[in-house]
C-alpha positions, 0 to 999 in steps of 0.5 A: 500500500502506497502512503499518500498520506506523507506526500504534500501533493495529497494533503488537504488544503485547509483553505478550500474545505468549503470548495463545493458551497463557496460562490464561484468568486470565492473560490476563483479568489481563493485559486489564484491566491494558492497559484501565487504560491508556486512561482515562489516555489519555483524561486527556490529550486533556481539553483537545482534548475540551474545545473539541469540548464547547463548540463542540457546545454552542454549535451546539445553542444555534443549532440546529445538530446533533451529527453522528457519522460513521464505520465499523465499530466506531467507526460503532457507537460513533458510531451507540450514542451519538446512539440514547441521546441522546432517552430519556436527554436528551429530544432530538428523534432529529434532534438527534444522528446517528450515520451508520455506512458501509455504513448502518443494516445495518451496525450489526448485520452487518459492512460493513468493505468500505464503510469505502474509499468515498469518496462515501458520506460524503459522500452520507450528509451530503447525505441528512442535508441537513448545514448549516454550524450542525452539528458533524461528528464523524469517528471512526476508530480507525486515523485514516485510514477514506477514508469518514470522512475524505470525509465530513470534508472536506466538512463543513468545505467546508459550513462546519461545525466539524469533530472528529476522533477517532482513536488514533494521532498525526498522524492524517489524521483529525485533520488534517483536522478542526478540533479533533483528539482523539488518544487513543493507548492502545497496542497492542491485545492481540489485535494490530490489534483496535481493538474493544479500548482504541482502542474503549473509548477512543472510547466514553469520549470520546463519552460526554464529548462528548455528556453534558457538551454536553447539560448544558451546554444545561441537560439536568441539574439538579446531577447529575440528568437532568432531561428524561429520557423516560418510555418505560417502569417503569423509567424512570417510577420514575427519574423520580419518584426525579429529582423527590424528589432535587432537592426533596426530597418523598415519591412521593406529591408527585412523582407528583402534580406529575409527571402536572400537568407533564404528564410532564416532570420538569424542569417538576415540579421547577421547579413544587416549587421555585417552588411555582408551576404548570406554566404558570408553571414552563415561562416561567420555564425558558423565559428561562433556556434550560431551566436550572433553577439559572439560575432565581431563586428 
């Protein structure tokens, strides 16, 4: 029998004992005071979330990947983070992956089930053909999901770096991990639901991970998203909003420099700031690694 008892995601929220009689304003009220709880929880781990950054940054400076595992919602959270990796980065599918149990079916109809197997980690590892260059990041509100913590343990026997993200202290998650981010938000309103702050928690958490690792490989040009792909209007127009940011030319230029890029922001604005073109802006970014600001100009 597993103790939930012990575990601060399972607890009972003494605030919102009257959740089901409250007005529907009292409690929104009382919801968005316990959501500005887990930013300061976040604050906290900063320093585990640190070393996980660098770790990622340095496996994607080897070619290693950024792998996310686990069920339920923290597989969708995983599964959400790694899909907007390519249209927001310019990264290949392959270089971040978000592996849910259950598989891809389990993002859009539950599969809660999958979350005690013990081989499946461990399969969708292997059928990822996981190497000692990647990072696995195991995710489990609870701290303890068997699929996520198989999944870790044999990521650390191939040889990766191990994260484990968990809401609950002395987490076996983390115990099992290298780097453990423990992120405690308190007792859910809703008792037991960690779709609530342990989810908005992790959310946070990811988007640190996986945003601060890509501009860490030159993903960024001051706070602006340099290789972000053009896949519809939308998008086009923000890159050509990109490009009369960091140089500070009309639509007309960008526009023009963009399509001699041949589609890619961060070589138009390398081209602009260098005055030079496509062909030499791309051997430039190539000896900074993709860092314009490395670029002497």
């Amino acid at each position: 029998m597993i103790d939930l008892n012990k575990m601060s995601t399972e607890q009972i929220n003494d605030k919102t004992l009257d959740l089901d009689i409250l007005s529907i304003k009292d409690a929104l009220l009382i919801m968005n005071e316990e959501d500005q709880k887990v930013p300061q929880a976040v604050k906290k781990e900063i320093p585990q979330i640190e070393k996980a950054v660098r770790v990622v940054i340095e496996a994607f400076n080897k070619g290693g990947r950024l792998i996310y595992i686990g069920a339920g919602t923290s597989g969708r959270l995983g599964v959400l983070d790694a899909v907007e990796c390519p249209p927001t980065f310019g990264t290949p599918p392959e270089m971040v992956v978000g592996l849910i149990a259950g598989g891809e079916n389990a993002f859009v109809k539950a599969a809660e089930g999958a979350e005690d197997s013990t081989t499946m980690g461990v399969d969708d590892l292997k059928n990822i053909n996981l190497t000692d260059k990647d990072v696995v990041v195991g995710i489990a509100a609870s701290g303890r999901t068997p699929y996520v913590i198989a999944g870790l343990n044999y990521a650390n026997k191939v040889g990766c770096n191990t994260v484990g993200i968990a809401c609950n202290k002395n987490s076996e998650v983390g115990a099992v991990s290298d780097i453990a981010i423990e992120i405690v938000v308190g007792p859910e309103v809703l008792t037991g639901s960690t779709r609530l702050k342990a989810g908005t928690a992790q959310k946070m958490v990811l988007n640190m991970i996986s945003t601060i690792s890509m501009v860490g490989i030159g993903k960024a040009y001051k706070n602006l998203m340099v290789d972000v792909q053009m896949t519809n209007n939308k998008l086009k127009t923000r890159a050509e909003n990109i490009i009369m940011a960091a140089t500070d030319v009309g639509r007309e230029t960008a526009r023009e420099v963009l399509k001699k890029a041949g589609g890619s922001v961060k070589v138009a604005i390398t081209m602009i700031l260098l005055n030079s073109s496509a062909e030499e802006a791309r051997k430039r970014l190539t000896l900074t690694n993709g860092h314009i600001r490395k670029i002497s100009l």
